[in-house]
Wavefront OBJ file of the C-alpha trace (Angstrom):
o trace
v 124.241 115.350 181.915
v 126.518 114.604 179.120
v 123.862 114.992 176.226
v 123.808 118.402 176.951
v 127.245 118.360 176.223
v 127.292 116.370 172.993
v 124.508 118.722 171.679
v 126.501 121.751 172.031
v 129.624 120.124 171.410
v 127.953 119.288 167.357
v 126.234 122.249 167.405
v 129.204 124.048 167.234
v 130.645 121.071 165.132
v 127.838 121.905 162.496
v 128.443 125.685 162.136
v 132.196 125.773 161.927
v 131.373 123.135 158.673
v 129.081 125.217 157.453
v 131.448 128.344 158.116
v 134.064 126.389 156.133
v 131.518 125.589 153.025
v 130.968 129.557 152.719
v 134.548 130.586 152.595
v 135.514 127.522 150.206
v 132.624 128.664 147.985
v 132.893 132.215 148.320
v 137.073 130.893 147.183
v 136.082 128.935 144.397
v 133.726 132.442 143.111
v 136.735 134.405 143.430
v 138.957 132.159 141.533
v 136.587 131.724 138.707
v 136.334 135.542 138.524
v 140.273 135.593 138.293
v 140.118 132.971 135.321
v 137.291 134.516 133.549
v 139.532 137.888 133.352
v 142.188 136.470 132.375
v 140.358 134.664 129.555
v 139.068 137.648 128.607
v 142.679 139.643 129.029
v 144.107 136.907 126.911
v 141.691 136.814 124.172
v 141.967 140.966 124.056
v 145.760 140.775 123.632
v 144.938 138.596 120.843
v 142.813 140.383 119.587
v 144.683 143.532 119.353
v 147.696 141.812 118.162
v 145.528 140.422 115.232
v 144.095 143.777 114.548
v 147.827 145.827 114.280
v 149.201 142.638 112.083
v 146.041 143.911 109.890
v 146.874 147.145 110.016
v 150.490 147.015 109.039
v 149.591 144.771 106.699
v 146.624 147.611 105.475
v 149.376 150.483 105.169
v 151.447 148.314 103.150
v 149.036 148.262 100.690
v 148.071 144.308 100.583
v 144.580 144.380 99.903
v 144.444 140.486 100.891
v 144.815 141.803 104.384
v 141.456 144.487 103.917
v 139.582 141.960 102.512
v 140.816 139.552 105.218
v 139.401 142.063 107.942
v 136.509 143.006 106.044
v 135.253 138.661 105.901
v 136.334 138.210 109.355
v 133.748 140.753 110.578
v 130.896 140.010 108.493
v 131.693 136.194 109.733
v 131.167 137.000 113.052
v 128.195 138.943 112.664
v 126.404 136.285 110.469
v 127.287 133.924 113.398
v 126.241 136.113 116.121
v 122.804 136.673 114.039
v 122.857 132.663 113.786
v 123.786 132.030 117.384
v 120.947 133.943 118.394
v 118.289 131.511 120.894
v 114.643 133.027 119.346
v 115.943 133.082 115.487
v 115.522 129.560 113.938
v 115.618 131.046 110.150
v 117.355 134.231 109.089
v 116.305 135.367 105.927
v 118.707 137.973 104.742
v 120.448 139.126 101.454
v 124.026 137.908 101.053
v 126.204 139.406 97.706
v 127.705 135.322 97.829
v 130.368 136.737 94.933
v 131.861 139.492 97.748
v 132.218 136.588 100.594
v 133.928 133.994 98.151
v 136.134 137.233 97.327
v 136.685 137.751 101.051
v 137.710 134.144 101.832
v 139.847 134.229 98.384
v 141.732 137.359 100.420
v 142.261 135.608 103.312
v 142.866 132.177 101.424
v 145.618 134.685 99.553
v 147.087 136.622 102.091
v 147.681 132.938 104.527
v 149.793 131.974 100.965
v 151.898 135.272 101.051
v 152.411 135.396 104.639
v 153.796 131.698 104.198
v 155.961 132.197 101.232
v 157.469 135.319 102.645
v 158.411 133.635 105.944
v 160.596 131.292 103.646
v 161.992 133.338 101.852
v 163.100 135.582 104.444
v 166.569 134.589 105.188
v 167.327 134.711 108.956
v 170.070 137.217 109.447
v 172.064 135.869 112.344
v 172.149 132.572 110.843
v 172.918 134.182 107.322
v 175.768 136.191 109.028
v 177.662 133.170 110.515
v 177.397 131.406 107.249
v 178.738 133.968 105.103
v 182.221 134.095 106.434
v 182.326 129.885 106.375
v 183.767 129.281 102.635
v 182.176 131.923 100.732
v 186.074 133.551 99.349
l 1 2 3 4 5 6 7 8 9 10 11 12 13 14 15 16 17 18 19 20 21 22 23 24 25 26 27 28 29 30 31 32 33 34 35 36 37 38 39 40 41 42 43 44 45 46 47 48 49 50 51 52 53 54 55 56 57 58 59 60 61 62 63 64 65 66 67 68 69 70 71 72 73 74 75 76 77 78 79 80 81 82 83 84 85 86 87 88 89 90 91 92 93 94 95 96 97 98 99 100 101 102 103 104 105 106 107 108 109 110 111 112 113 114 115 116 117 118 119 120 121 122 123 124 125 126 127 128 129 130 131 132 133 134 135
């Protein structure tokens, strides 16, 4: 008389576990979706804020930043081509002169965006100086 009872008794224990597997799992999908978005959210913001720095830079006039742009695309392309799983050899014609010119631009416009963060003075600290012994 009490087996009958036992049986149902992990019967039931058995399906409210599994019950509680499928929502954990079906949890953990939904919070790796949520990551994964905002991975890819992240990496877009940086991505645009790269691009308008390049831009500004662009309709300033500072070729270093064109030529920046330019070798960062053609970088990722050659690695996309070389990331690829059924290539093993890519063959293809490379102007080696215009990609050393390319990382020389970017090699160039790092040194110019590093000296003209220096010598930028900043103003609010310039501003409380200046009055401090400067009659």
């Amino acid at each position: 008389m009490l087996d009958p009872e036992g049986f149902k008794q992990a019967a039931v224990l058995k399906a409210e576990g599994e019950k509680q597997a499928v929502i954990l799992a079906a949890e953990g999908r939904r919070e790796a979706a949520f990551r994964a978005a905002e991975a890819r959210e992240r990496q877009a913001e940086a991505e645009a804020k790269a691009t308008t720095f390049v831009s500004e830079a662009i309709g300033h006039g500072s070729i270093q930043a064109i030529n920046y742009f330019v070798a960062q695309r053609y970088i990722d392309a050659i690695g996309r081509l070389a990331g690829t799983p059924n290539q093993k050899v890519i063959l293809m014609p490379l102007e080696s002169a215009s990609m050393i010119g390319s990382l020389a631009g970017i090699a160039e416009l790092a040194r110019e965006s590093f000296s003209a963060s220096r010598a930028v003075p900043n103003p609010a600290s310039a501003g409380s100086l200046g009055g401090v012994g400067s009659d």
